[in-house]
C-alpha positions as CSV (number, residue, x, y, z in Angstrom):
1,X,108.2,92.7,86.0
2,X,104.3,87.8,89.4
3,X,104.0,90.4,86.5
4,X,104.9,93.4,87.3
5,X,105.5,95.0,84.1
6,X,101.9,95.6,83.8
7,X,99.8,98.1,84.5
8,X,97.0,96.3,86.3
9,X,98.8,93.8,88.3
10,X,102.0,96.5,89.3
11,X,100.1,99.4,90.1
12,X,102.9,101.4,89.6
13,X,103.9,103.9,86.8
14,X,107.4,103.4,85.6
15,X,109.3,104.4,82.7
16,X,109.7,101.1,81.5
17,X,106.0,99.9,82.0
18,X,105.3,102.9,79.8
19,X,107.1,102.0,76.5
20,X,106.1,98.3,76.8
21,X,102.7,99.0,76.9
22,X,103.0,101.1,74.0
23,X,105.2,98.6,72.2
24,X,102.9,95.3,73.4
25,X,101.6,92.7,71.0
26,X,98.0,91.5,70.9
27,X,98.6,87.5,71.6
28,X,97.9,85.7,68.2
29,X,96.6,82.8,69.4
30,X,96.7,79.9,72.0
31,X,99.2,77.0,72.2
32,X,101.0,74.3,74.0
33,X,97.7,72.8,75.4
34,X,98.9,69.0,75.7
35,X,95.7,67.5,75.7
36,X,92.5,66.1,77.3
37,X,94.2,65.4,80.8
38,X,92.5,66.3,84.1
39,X,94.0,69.5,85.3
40,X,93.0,68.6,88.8
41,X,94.3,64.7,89.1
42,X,94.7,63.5,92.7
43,X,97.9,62.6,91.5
44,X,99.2,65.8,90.3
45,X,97.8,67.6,93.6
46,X,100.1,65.7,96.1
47,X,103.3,67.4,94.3
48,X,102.0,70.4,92.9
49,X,101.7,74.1,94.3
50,X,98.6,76.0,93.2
51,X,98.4,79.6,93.0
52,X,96.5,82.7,91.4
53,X,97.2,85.1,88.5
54,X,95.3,88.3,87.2
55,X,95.4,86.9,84.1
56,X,96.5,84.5,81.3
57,X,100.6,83.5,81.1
58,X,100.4,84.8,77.5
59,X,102.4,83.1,74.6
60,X,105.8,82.5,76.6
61,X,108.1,84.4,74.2
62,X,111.0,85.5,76.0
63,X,111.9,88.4,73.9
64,X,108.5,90.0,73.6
65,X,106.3,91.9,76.4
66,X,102.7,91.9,77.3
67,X,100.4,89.8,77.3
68,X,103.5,87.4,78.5
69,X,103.8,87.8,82.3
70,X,107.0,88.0,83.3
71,X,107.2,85.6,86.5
72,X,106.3,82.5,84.0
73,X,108.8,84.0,81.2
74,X,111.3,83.9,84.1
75,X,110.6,79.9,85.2
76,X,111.1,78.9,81.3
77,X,114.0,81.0,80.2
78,X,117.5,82.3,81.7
79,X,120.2,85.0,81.9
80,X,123.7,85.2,81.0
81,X,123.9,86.9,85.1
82,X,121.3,86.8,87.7
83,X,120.6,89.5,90.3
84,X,120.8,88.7,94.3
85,X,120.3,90.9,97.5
86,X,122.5,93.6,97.3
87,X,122.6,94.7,93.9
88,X,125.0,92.1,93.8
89,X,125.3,90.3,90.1
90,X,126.1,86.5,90.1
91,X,126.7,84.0,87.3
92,X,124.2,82.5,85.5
93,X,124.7,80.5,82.5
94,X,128.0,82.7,82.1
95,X,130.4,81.2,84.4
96,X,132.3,84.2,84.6
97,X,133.3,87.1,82.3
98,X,135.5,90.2,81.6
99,X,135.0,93.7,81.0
100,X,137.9,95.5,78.6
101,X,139.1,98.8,80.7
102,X,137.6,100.8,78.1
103,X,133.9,99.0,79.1
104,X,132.8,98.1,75.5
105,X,134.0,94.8,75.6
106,X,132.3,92.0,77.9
107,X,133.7,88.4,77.1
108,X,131.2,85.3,78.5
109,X,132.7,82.6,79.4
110,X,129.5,80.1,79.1
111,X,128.6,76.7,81.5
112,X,129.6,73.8,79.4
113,X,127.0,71.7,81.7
114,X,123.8,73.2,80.6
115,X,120.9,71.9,77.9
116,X,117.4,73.1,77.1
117,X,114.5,71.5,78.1
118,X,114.4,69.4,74.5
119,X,118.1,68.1,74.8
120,X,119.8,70.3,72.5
121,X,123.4,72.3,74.4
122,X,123.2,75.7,75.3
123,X,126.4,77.4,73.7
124,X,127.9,80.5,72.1
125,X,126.0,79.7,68.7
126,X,122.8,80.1,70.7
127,X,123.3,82.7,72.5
128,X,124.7,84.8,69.3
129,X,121.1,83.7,67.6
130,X,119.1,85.0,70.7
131,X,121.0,88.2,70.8
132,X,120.8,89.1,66.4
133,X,117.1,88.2,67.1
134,X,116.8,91.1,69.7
135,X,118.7,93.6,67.8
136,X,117.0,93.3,64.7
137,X,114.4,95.0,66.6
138,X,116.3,97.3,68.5
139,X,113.1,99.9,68.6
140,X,111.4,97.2,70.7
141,X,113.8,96.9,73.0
142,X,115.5,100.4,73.1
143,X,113.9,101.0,76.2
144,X,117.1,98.9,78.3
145,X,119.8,101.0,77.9
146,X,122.7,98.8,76.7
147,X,120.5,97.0,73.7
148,X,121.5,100.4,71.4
149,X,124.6,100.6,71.8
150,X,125.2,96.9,71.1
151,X,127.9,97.6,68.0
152,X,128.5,93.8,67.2
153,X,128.0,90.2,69.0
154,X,130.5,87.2,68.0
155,X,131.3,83.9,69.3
156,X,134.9,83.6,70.4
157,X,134.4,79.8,70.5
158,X,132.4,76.8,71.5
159,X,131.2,78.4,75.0
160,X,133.0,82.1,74.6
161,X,131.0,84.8,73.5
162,X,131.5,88.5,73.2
163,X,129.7,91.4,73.5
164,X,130.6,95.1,71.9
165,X,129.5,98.5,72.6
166,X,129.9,101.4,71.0
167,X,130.2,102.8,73.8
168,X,131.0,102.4,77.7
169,X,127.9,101.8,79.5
170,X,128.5,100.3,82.9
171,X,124.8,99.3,83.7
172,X,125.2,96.3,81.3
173,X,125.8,93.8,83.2
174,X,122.9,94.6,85.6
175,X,120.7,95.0,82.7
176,X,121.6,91.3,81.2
177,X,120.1,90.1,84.6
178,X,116.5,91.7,83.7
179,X,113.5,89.1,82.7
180,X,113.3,90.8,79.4
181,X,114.0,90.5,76.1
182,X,117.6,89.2,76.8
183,X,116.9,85.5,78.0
184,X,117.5,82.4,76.2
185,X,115.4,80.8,73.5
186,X,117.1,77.4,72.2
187,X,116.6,76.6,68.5
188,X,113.3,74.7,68.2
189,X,112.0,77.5,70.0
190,X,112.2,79.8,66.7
191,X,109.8,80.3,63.9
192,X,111.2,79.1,60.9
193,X,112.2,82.6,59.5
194,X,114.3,83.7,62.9
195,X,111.8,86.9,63.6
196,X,111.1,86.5,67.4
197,X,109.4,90.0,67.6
198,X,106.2,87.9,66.3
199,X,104.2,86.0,69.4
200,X,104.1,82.3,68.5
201,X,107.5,80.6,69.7
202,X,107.6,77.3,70.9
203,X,108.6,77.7,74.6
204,X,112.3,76.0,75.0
205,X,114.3,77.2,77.8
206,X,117.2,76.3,79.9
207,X,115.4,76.8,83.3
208,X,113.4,74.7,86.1
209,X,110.1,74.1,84.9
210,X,109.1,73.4,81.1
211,X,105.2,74.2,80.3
212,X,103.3,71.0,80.5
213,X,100.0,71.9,80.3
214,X,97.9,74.9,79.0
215,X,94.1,76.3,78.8
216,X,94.4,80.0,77.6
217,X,92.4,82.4,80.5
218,X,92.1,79.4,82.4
219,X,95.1,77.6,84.1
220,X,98.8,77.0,83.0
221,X,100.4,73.8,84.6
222,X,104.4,73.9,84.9
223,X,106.8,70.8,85.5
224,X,109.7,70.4,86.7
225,X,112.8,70.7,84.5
226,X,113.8,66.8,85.6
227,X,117.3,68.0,83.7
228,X,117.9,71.0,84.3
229,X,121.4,71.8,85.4
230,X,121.1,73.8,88.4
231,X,118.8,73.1,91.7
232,X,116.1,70.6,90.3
233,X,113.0,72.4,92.0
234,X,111.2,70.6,95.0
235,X,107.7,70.4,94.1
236,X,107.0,68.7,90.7
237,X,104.3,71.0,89.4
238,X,103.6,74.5,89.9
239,X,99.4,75.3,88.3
240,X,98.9,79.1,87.8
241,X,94.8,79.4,88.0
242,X,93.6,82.7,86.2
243,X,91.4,84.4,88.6
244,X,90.6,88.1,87.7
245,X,89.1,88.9,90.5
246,X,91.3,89.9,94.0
247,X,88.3,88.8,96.0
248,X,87.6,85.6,94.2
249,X,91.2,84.6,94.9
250,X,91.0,85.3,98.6
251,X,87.4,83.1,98.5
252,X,89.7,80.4,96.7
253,X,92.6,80.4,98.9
254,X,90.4,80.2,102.5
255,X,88.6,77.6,100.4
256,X,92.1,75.6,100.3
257,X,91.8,76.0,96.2
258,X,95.0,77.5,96.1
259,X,98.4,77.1,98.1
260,X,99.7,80.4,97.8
261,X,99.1,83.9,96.8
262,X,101.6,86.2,96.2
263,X,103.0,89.4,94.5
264,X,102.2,93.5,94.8
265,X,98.3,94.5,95.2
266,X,97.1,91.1,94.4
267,X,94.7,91.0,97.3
268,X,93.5,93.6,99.5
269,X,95.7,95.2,102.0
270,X,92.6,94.6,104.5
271,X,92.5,91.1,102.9
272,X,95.9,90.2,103.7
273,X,95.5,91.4,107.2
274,X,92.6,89.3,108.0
275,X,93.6,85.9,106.9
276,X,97.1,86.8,109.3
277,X,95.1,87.4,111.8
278,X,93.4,84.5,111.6
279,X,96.6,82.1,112.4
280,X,95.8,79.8,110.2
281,X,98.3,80.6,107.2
282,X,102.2,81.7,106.8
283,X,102.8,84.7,105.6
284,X,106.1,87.1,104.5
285,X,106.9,90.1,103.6
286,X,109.4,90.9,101.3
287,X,112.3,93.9,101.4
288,X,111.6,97.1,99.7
289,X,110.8,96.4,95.9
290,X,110.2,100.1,95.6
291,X,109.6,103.8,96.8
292,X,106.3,105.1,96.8
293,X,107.5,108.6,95.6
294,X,105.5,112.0,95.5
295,X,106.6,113.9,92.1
296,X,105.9,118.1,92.4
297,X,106.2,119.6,89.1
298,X,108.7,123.3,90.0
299,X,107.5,124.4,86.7
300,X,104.3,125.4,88.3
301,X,104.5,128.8,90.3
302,X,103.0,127.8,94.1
303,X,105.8,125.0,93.5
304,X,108.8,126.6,92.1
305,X,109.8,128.1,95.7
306,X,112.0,125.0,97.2
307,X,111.1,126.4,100.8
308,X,107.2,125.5,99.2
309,X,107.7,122.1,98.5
310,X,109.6,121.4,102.0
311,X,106.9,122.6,103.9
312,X,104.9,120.3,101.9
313,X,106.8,117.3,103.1
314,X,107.5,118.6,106.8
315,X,104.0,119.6,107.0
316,X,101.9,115.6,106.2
317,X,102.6,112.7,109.0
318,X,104.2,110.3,107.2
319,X,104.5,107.7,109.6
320,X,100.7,107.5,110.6
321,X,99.2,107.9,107.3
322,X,101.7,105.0,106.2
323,X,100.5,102.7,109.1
324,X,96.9,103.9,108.8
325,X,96.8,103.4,105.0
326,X,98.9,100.2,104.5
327,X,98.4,98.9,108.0
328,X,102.0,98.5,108.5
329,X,103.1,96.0,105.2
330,X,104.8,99.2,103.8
331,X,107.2,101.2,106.0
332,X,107.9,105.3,106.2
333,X,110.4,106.0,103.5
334,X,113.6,108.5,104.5
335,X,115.0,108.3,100.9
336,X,113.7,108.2,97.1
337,X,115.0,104.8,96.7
338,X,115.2,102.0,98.7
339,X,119.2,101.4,100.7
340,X,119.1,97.9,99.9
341,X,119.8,98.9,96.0
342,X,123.1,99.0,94.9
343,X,125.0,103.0,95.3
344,X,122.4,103.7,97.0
345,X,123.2,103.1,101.4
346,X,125.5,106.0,101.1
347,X,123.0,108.7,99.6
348,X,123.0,111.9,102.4
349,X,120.0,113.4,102.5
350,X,118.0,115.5,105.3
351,X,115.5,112.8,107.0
352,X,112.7,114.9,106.9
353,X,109.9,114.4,110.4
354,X,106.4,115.6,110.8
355,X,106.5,119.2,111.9
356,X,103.8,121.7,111.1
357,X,105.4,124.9,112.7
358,X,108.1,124.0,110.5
359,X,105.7,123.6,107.6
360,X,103.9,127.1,108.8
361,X,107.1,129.3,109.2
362,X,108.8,128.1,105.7
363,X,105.6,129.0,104.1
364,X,105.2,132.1,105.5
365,X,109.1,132.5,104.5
366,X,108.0,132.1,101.2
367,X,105.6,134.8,101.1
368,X,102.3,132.8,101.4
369,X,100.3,134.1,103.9
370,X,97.2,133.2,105.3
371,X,94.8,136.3,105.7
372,X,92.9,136.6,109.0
373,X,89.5,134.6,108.4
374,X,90.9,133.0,105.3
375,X,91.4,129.0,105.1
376,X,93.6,129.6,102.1
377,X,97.3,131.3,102.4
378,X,97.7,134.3,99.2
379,X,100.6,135.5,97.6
380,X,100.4,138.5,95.3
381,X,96.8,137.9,94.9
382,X,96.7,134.2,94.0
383,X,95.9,131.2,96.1
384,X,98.2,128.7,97.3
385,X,96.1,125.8,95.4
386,X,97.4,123.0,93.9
387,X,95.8,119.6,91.8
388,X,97.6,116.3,93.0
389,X,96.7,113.6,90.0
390,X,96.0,110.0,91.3
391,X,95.5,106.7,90.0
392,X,92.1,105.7,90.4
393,X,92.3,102.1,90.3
394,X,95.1,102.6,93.2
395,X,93.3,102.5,96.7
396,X,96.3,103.5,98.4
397,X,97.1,106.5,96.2
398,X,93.3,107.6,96.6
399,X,93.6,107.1,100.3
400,X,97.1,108.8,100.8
401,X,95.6,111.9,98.8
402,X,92.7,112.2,100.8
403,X,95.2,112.0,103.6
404,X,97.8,114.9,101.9
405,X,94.1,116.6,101.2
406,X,92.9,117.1,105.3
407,X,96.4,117.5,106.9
408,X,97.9,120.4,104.5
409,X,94.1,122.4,104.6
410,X,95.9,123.0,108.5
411,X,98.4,124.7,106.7
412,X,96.1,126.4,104.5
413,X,96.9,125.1,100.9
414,X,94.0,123.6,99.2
415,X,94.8,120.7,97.8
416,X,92.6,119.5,94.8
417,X,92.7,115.7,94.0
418,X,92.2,114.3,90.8
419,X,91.7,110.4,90.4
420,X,92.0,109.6,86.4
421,X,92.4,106.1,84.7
422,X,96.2,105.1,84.6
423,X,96.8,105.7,81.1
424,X,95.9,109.4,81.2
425,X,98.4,109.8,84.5
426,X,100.9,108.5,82.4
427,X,100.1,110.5,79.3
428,X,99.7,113.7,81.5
429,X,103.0,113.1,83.4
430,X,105.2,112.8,80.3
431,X,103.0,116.0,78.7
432,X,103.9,118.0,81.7
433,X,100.4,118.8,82.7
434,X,100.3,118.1,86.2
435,X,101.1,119.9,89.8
436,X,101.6,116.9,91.9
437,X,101.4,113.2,90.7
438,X,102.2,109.8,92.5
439,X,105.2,107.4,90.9
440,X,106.9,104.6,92.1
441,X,110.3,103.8,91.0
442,X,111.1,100.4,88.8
443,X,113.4,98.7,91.6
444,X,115.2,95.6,90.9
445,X,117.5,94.9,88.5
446,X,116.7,98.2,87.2
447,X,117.5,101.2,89.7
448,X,119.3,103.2,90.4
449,X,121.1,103.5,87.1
450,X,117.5,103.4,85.0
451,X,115.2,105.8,87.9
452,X,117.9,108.5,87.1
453,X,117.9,108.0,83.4
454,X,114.5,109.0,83.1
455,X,115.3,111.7,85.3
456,X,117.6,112.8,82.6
457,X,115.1,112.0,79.6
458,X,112.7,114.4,78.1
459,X,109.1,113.7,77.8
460,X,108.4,111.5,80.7
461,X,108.0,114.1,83.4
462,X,111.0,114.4,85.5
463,X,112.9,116.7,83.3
464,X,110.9,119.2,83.4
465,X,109.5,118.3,86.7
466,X,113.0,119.4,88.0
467,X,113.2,122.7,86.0
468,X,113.0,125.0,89.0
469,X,116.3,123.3,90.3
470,X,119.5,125.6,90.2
471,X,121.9,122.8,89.2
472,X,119.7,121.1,87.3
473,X,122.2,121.3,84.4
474,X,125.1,119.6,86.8
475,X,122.4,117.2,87.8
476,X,122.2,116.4,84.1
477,X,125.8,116.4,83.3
478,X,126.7,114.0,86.4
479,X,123.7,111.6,85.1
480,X,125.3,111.6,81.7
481,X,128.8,110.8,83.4
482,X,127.4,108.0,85.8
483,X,126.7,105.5,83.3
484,X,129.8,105.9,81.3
485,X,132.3,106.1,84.4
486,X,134.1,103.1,84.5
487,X,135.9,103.4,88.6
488,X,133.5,102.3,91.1
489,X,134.5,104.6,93.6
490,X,133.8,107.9,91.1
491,X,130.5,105.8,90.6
492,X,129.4,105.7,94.2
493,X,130.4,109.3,94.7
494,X,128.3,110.4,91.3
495,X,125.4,108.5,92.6
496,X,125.2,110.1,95.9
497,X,125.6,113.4,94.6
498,X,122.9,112.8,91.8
499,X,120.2,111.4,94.2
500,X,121.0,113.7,97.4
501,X,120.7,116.6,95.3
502,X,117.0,115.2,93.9
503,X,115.7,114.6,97.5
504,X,117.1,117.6,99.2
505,X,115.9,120.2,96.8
506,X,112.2,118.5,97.5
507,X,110.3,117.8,93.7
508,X,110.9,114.2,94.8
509,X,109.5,113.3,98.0
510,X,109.7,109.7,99.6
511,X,106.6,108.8,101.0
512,X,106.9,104.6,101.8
513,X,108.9,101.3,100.4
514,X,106.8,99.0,98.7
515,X,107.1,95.4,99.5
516,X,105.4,92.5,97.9
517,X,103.4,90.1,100.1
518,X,103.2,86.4,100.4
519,X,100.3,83.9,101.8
520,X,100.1,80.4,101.7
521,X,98.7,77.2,103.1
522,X,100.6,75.9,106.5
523,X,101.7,72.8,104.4
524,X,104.3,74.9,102.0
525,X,107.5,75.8,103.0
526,X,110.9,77.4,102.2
527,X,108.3,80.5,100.7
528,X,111.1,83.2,99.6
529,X,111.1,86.2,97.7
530,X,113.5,86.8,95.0
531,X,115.8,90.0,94.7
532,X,114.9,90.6,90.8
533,X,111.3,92.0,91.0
534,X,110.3,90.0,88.2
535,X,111.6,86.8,88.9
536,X,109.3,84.1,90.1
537,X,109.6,83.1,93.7
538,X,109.5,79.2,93.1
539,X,113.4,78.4,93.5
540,X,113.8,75.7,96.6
541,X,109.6,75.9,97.4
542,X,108.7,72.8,98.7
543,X,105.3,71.2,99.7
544,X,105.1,69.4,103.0
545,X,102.4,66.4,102.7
């Protein structure tokens, strides 16, 4: 959820990062290594793509969590729908499907053409399995809003299955296209009593590669699906190395050790740079993934005053400390989420520039006032002071504070940063005990429908973080509404209501879109990034030797 639906390798606090880590299993134990072959065979090397990993694949069980990384779960095993640029949802192994008018029906009408990796046909019978699996541990999972309200599963026929809620909850299909826990396991795959919430499964997908080859904290070696019923891949191996360490990896990849490197925060930002520079790799850079968000908590008094918090954001460059901090790979963000998400390119809110008399006067408006020979403005006595909470393990959150630190002292509010380990951020977010803390939002599949449900959910922040707002309570009600509506056009009219009203009244400020970065040797081609954020980027990657 590369994995990103960690908290290492993502760097990012999300909702949903939260609860798996909370609900993760301890791997039980190491399988699928095949044997005493040479991982490094010249043979294997002339079709097979190398690249790095923070850490071990983990057991391959596609309805659990961590320690399986989500980019392998997502080569092995498949959705019902898959996510593309846009927001838009395309069939997967469901051909097609329909949604009652009421929305708590969804029919699958399943490919006919489609086997896992050990022969057996991917059908209704399956799919009904996979899905009873899930929902007998509907705590796991609760965390994807549709798995709850699941009231019954059947199979229709051969290759019809259907889905019912108990009630309408449009986000469905978008959440059947997520890596996690709803992709398909086929039969061989299960331990013996059914219970997938356990880690050992045998790993028997429907998708491109099949696991061929496996040292735990070591290497994983993938090969090709030579059945598999969509686009066979290219290259006939792909070998995930386990290297911990972001500057090892760099030292392997100018070393030629590895083909690619890929993903968010995996290498330096300054390491990235200088192997561009030197012209002697390819590189890319995907679309926004995500927006780098500044979260002020109204509950606290020097932040309850909206004209406060928009001086705040009119009064920091957010262009320069953007380019200066990320040297460019991330780009000046006007809204809290990215337009390239779906209900989202119609969002009016106020585009908000650099402008520190404007800063000045609305703070001055607000009755802070900076006394003659003071560095610090006053109101009624107390100090405009306030504690922004970083991550710090995140460079670029320490960096942007220090930035937020020296440019709003010229205002005269001292600004008191706070770098603490990532589980305390998250702990102190959802407690409430914070003044300003950094937070990026989940991006694809997942937004917007799943960034303004935990808007709406109490105890991870948000909530209360928007306390000061005067319509908070409409906020709430047209959240509530959103994900039940069932007319598009009333659904693109809640959403741009729900997220203009969250930028413009200023607790949620956009800082920059996060994009994931991409390196690799001259001799690979057709590189591309996928829209799901979780999804590996292996689909038509081809090796030019």
């Amino acid at each position: 959820m590369s994995n990103i639906i960690n908290m290492k390798t993502k760097k990012r606090f999300t909702f949903i990062s939260v609860v798996i880590l909370m609900l993760s299993m301890v791997l039980l134990g190491c399988t699928n290594e095949t044997g005493d072959s040479s991982e490094d065979s010249s043979s294997d090397k002339e079709h097979m793509v190398t690249f790095a990993w923070p850490r071990d694949i983990g057991g391959m069980n596609p309805h659990l969590y961590n320690p399986n990384q989500l980019f392998a779960q997502s080569m092995i095993y498949e959705p019902l729908v898959s996510y593309q640029n846009g927001g838009e949802i395309k069939p997967h192994l469901a051909e097609s499907w329909d949604v009652s008018k009421d929305g708590k029906e969804y029919v699958f009408h399943l490919r006919q053409d489609v086997k896992f990796s050990d022969g057996t046909s991917f059908n209704a019978e399956i799919v009904k399995k996979n899905f009873d699996a899930i929902l007998k541990n509907v705590d796991l999972h609760s965390w994807l809003g549709f798995i709850p309200k699941v009231s019954q599963t059947e199979i229709v026929d051969e290759y019809t299955f259907k889905l019912v809620l108990n009630e309408s909850y449009y986000p469905t299909i978008q959440e059947l296209a997520v890596v996690r826990p709803v992709r398909f396991l086929g039969e061989a795959g299960f331990p013996e009593d059914g219970d997938t919430s356990k880690e050992i499964v045998k790993p028997v997908g429907t998708g491109p590669w099949v696991l061929d080859e496996y040292k735990v904290d070591e290497y994983a070696i993938f090969k090709r699906n030579e059945n598999y019923w969509g686009e066979v891949p290219q290259v006939e191996k792909i070998k995930v190395k386990v290297i911990p360490d972001a500057e090892t990896r760099v030292l392997a990849f100018e070393k030629g050790d590895l083909d690619l490197v890929y993903g968010e925060g995996v290498i330096s930002v300054d390491s990235f740079k200088q192997l561009e520079s030197t012209g002697s790799y390819k590189t890319s850079v995907s679309e926004p993934v995500a927006t780098r968000q500044l979260v002020m908590n109204t509950n606290k008094e020097q932040l309850s005053d909206m004209r406060v918090r928009q001086a705040l954001h009119y009064g920091f460059n957010k262009q320069a400390m953007v380019e200066g901090v990320t040297s460019g790979l991330e780009e000046q963000a006007d809204y809290i989420l990215p337009t390239n998400f779906p209900y989202t390119s119609e969002v009016n809110a106020t585009k908000v520039d650099y402008n520190v008399e404007k800063a000045k006067q609305l703070l001055d408006e607000a009755g802070w006032k900076l006394p003659e020979g003071k560095n610090v403005r006053e109101k009624d006595g107390k100090l405009l002071e306030i504690e922004l909470m970083f991550n710090s393990a995140e460079s670029i959150q320490k960096t942007m504070a220090e930035t937020l630190q020296s440019e709003w002292a010229g205002l005269g509010v001292k600004l008191n940063i706070v770098g603490v380990e990532l589980t305390t951020q998250v702990e102190r977010f959802k407690a409430n005990q914070f003044d300003m803390n950094f937070f990026s939002n989940y991006g694809a599949p997942y937004d917007p429908h799943a960034f303004v449900n935990v808007v709406a959910t109490e105890g991870f922040g948000f909530k209360e973080a928007i306390s000061a707002y005067p319509n908070k309570e409409e906020i709430l009600e047209q959240i509530a509404k959103v994900q039940k509506t069932t007319d598009e056009n009333e659904r693109q009219q809640l959403y741009t209501a729900i997220l203009g009203s969250l930028q413009e009244q200023g607790a949620i400020v956009p800082i920059s879109y996060i994009k994931k970065i991409a390196i690799y040797q001259k001799d690979v081609s057709n590189f591309n990034f996928p829209a799901n954020r979780d999804e590996h980027p292996f689909v038509g990657l081809n090796l030019e030797k």
